[in-house]
Backbone as CSV, one residue per row, in Angstrom:
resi,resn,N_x,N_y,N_z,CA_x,CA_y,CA_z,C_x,C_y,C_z
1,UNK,0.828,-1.200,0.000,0.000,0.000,0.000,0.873,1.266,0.000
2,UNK,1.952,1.027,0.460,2.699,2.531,0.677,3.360,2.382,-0.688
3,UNK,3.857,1.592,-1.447,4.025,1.846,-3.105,3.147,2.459,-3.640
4,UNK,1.758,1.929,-3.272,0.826,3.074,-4.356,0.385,4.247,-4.137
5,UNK,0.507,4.414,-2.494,0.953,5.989,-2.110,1.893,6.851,-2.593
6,UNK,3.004,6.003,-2.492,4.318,6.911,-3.282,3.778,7.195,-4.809
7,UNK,3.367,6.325,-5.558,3.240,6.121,-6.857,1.905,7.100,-7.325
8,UNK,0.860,7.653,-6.649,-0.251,8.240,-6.492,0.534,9.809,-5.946
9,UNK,0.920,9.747,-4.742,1.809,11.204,-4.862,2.330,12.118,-5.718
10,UNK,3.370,10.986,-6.527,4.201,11.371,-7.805,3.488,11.273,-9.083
11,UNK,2.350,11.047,-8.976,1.307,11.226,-10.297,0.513,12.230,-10.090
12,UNK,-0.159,12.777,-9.065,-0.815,13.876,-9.328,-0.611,15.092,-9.052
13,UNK,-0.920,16.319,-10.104,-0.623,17.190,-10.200,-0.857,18.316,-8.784
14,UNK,-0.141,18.995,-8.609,-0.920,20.040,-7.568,-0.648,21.802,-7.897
15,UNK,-1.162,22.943,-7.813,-1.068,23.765,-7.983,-0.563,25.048,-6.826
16,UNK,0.074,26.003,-7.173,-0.238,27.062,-5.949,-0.140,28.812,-6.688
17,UNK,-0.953,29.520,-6.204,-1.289,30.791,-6.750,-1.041,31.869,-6.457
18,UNK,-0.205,32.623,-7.034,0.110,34.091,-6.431,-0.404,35.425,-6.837
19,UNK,-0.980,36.090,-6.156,-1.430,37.405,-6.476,-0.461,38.073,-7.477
20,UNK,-0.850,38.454,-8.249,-0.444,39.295,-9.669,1.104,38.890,-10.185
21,UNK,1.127,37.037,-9.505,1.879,36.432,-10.636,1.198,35.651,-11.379
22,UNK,0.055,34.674,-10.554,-0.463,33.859,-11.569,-0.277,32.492,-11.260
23,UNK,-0.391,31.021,-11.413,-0.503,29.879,-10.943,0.619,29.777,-11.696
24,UNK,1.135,28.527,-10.450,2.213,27.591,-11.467,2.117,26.141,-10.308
25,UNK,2.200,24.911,-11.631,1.763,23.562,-11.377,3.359,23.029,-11.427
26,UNK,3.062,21.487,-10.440,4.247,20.746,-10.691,4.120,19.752,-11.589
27,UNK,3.463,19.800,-12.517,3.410,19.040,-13.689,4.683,18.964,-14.769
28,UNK,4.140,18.057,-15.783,5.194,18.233,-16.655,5.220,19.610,-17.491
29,UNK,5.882,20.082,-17.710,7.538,19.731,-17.589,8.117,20.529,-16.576
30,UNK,7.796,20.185,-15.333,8.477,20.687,-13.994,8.482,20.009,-12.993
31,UNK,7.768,18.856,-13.359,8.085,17.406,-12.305,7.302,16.621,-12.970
32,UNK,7.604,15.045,-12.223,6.940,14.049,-12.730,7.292,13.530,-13.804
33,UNK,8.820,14.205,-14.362,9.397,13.593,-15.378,10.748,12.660,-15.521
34,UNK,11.302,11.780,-16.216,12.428,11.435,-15.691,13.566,12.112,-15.688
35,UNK,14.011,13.286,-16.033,14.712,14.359,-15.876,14.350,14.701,-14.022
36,UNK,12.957,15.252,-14.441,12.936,16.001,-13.026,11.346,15.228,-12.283
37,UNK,12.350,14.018,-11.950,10.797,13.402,-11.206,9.998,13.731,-10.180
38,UNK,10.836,14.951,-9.070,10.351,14.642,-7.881,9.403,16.170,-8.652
39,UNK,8.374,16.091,-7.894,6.841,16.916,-7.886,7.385,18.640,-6.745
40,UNK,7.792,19.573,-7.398,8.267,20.556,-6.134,7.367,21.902,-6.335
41,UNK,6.456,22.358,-5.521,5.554,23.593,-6.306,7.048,24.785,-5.946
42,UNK,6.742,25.889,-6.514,7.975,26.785,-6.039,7.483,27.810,-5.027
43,UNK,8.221,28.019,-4.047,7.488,29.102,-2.956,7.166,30.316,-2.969
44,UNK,6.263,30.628,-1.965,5.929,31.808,-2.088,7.113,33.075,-2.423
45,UNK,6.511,34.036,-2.913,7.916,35.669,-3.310,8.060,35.748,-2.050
46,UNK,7.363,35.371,-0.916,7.890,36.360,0.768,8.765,34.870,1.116
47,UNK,8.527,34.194,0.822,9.546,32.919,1.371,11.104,32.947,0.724
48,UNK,10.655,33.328,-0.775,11.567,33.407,-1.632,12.846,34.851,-0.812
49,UNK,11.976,35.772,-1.002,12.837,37.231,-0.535,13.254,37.973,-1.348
50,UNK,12.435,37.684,-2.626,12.463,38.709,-3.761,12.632,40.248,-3.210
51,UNK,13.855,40.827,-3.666,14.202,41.998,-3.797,14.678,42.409,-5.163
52,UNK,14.291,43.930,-5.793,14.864,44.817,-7.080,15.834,45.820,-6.547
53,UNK,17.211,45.584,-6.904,17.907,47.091,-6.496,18.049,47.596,-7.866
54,UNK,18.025,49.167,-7.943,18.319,49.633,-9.048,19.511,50.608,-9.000
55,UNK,20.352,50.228,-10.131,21.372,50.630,-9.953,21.462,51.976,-11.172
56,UNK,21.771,52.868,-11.152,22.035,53.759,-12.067,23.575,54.454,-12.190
57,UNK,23.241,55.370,-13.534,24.750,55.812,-13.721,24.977,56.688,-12.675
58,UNK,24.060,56.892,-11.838,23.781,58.384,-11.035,23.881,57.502,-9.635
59,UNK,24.106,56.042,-9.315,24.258,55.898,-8.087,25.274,54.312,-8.615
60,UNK,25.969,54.052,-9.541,26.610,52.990,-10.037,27.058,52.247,-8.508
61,UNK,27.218,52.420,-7.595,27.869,52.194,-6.280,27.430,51.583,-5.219
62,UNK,25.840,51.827,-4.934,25.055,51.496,-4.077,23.699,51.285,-4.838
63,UNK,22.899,50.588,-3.941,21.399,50.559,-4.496,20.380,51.499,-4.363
64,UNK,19.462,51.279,-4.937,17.890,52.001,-4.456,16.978,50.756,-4.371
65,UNK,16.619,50.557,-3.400,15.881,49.500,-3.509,14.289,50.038,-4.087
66,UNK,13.795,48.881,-5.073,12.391,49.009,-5.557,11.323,48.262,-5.666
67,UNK,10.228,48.461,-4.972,9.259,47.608,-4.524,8.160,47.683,-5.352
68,UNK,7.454,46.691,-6.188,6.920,46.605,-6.841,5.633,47.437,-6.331
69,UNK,5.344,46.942,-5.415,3.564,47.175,-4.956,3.667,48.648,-4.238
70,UNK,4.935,49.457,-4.599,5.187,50.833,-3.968,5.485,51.350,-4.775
71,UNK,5.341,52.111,-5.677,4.861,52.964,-6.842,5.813,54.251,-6.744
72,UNK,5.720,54.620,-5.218,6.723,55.775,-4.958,8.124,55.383,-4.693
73,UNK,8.489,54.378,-4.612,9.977,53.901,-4.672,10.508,53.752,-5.724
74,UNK,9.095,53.522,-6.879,9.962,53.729,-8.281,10.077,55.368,-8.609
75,UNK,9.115,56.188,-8.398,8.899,57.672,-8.903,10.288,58.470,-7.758
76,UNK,10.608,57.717,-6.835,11.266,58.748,-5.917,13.202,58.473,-6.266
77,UNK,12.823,57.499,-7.294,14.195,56.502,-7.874,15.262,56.899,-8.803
78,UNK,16.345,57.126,-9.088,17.262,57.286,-10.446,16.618,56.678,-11.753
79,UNK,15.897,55.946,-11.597,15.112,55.457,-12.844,14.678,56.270,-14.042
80,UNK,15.381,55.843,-15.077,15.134,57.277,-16.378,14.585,56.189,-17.101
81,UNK,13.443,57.045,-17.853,12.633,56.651,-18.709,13.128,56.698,-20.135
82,UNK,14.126,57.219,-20.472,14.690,57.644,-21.710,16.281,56.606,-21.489
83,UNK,16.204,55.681,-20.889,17.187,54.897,-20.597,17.192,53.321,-21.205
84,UNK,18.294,52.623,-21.747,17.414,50.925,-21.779,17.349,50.877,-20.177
85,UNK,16.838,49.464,-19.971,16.845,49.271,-18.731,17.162,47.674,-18.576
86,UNK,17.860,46.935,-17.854,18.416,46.298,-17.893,18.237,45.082,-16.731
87,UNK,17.696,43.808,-16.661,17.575,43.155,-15.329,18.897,41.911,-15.714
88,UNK,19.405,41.809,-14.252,20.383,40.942,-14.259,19.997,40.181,-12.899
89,UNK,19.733,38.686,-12.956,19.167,38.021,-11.778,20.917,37.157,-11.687
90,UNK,20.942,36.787,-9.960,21.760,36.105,-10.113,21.512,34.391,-10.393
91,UNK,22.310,33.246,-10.109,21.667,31.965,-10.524,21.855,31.257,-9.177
92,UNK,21.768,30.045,-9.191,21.712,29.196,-8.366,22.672,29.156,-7.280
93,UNK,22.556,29.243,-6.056,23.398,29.529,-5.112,24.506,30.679,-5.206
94,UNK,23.716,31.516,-5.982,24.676,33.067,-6.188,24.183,34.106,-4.888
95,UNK,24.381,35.157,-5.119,23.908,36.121,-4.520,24.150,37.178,-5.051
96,UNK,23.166,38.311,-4.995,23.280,39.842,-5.231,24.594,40.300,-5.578
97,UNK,25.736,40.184,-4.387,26.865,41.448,-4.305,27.375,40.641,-5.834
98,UNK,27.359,39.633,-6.126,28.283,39.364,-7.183,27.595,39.200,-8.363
99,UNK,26.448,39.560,-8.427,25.678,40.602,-9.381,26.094,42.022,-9.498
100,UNK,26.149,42.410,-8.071,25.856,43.777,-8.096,27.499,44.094,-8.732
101,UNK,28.688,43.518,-8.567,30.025,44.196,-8.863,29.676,44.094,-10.402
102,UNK,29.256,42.908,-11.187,28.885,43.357,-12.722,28.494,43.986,-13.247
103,UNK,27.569,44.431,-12.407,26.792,45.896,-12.984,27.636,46.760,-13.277
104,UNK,28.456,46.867,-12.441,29.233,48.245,-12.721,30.075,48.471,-13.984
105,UNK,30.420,47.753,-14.406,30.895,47.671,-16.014,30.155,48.121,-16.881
106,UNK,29.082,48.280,-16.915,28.362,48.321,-17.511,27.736,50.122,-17.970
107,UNK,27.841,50.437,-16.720,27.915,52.098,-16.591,28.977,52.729,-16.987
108,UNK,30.347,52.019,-17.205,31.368,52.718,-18.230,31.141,52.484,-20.129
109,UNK,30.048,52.405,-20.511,29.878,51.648,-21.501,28.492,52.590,-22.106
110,UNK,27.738,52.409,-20.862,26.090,53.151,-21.760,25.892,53.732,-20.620
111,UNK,24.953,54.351,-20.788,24.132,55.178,-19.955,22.665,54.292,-19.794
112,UNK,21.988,53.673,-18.403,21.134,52.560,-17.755,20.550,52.809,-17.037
113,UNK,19.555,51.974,-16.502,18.928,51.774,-15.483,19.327,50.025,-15.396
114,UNK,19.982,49.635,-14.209,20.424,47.924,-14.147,19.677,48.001,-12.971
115,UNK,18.391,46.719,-12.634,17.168,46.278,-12.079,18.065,44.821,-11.412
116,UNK,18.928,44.356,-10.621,19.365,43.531,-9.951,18.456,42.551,-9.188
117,UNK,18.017,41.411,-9.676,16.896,40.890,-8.878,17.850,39.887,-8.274
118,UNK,17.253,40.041,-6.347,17.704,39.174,-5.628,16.627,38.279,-5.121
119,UNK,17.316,36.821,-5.277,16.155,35.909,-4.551,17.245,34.319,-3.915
120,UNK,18.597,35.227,-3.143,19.066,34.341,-2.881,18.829,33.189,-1.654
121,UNK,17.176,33.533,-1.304,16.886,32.627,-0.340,16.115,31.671,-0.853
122,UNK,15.433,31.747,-1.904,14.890,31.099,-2.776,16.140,30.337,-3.334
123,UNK,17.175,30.891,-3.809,18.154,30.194,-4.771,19.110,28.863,-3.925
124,UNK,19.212,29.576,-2.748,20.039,28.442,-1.783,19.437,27.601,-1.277
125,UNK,18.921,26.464,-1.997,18.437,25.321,-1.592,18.745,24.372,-2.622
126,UNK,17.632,23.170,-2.537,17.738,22.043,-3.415,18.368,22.571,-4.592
127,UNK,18.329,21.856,-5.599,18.312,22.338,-7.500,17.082,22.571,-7.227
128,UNK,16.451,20.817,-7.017,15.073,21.090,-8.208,13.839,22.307,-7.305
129,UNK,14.086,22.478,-6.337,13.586,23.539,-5.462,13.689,25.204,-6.324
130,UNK,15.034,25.140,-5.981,15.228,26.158,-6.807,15.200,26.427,-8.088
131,UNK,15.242,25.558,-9.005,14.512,25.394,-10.669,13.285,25.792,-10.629
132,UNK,12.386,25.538,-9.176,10.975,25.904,-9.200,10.763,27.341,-8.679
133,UNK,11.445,27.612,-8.097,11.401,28.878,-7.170,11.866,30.051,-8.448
134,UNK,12.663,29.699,-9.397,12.992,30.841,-10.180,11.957,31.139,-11.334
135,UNK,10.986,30.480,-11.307,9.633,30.329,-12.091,8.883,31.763,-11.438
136,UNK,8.820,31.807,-9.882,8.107,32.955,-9.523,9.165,34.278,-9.483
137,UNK,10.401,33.973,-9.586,11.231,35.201,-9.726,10.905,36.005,-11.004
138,UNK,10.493,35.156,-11.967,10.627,35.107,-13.772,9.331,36.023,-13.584
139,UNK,8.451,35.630,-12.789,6.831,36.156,-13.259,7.488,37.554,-11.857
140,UNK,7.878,37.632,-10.894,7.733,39.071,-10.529,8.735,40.038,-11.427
141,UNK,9.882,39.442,-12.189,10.471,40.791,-12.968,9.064,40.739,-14.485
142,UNK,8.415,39.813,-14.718,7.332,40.174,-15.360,6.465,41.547,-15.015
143,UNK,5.935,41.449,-13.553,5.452,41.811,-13.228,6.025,43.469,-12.892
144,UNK,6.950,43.538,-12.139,7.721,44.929,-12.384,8.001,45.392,-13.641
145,UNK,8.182,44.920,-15.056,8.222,45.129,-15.506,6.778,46.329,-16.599
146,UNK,5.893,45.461,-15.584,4.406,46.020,-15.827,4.037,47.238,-15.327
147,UNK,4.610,47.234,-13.701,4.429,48.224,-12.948,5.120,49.344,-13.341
148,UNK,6.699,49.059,-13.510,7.473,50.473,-14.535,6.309,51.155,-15.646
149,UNK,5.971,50.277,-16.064,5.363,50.697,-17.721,4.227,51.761,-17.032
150,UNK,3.086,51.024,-16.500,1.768,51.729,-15.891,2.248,52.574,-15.096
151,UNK,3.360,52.667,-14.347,3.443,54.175,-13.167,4.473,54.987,-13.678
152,UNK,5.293,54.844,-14.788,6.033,55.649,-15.710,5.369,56.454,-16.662
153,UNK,4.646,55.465,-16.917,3.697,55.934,-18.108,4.728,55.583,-19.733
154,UNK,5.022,54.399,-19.768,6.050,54.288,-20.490,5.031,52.963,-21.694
155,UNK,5.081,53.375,-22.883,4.265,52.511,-24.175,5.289,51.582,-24.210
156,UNK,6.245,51.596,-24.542,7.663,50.844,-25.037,8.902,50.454,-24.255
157,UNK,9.557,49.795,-23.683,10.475,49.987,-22.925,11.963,49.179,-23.365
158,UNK,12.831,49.688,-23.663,13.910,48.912,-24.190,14.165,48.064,-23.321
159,UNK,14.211,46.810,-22.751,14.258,45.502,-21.710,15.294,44.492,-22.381
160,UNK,16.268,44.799,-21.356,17.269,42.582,-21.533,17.272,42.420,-20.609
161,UNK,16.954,41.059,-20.599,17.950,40.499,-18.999,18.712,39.410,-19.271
162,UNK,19.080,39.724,-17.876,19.891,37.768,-18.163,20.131,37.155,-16.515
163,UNK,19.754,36.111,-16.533,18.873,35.184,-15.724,20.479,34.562,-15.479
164,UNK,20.320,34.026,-14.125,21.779,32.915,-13.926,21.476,31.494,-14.573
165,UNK,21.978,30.781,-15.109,21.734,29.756,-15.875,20.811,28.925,-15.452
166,UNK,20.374,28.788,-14.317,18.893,28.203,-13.830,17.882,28.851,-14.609
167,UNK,17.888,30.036,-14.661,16.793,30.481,-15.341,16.380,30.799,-16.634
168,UNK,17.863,30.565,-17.197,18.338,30.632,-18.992,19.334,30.091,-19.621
169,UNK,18.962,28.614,-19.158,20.304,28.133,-19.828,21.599,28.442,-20.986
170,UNK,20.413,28.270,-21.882,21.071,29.391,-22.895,21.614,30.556,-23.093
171,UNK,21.622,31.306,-22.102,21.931,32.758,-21.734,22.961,33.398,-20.604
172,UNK,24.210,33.702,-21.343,24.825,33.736,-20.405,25.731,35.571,-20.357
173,UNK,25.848,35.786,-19.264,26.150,37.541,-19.685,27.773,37.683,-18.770
């Protein structure tokens, strides 16, 4: 009986939902496969510890931190609208500061806004934990990305990022 418990566990799907990110399932192709069998939903953004620092040419050195659901942390921010703007997440068992020293290259080069997303509490765990956890990182720089637009007042926004290889394999900066 406890085989077909295990075997009933690892077959059915389960879901979990976040306010103005949106659902995400441990289905295929994010578990239950032989790549990635074990079933992991990814945690909540407050478990995670999603933070945005924004770095500009006007503060290349230190952060501004920016909170999505605070509107005046972006308006009170170095944030130029006439700027690209740039997100750089770190990857799997990384952290921020060694994000944040890359940035700075980057301000001898162009003139920016660099959006540093930290979620190294989310990132320091399992893999397949954290393979799941960078699913809700993906949907809140979605989501800031929304909030810039609507409280800027911005139609168009020049946007790259680049994700630590958990989150883009293919993509490396």
């Amino acid at each position: 009986i406890l085989g077909l418990w295990t075997v009933t566990l690892l077959l059915l799907g389960k879901e979990v939902c976040y306010v103005d990110l949106g659902c995400f399932v441990d289905d295929d192709p994010w578990g239950g496969t032989l790549i990635r069998p074990l079933k992991v939903l990814p945690w909540s953004p407050e478990t995670i510890n999603i933070h945005f620092l924004l770095y500009t040419n006007e503060n290349p050195n230190y952060f501004q931190m920016l909170q999505p659901s605070e509107p005046s942390t972006i308006e009170y921010s170095n944030f130029k609208t006439d700027r690209k703007t740039r997100f750089v997440i770190h990857g799997y068992i990384d952290k921020e500061k060694t994000v944040g020293r890359q940035t700075c290259n980057m301000f001898q080069v162009e003139q920016l806004n660099c959006i540093c997303g930290d979620w190294k509490e989310g990132s320091q765990t399992t893999y397949t934990q954290a393979a799941n956890n960078i699913r809700v990182m993906g949907a809140e720089v979605a989501n800031t990305i929304k909030v810039l637009s609507v409280s800027r007042k911005l139609l168009s926004v020049p946007y790259s990022y680049c994700l630590g290889a958990l989150g883009n394999p293919d993509l490396y900066c």
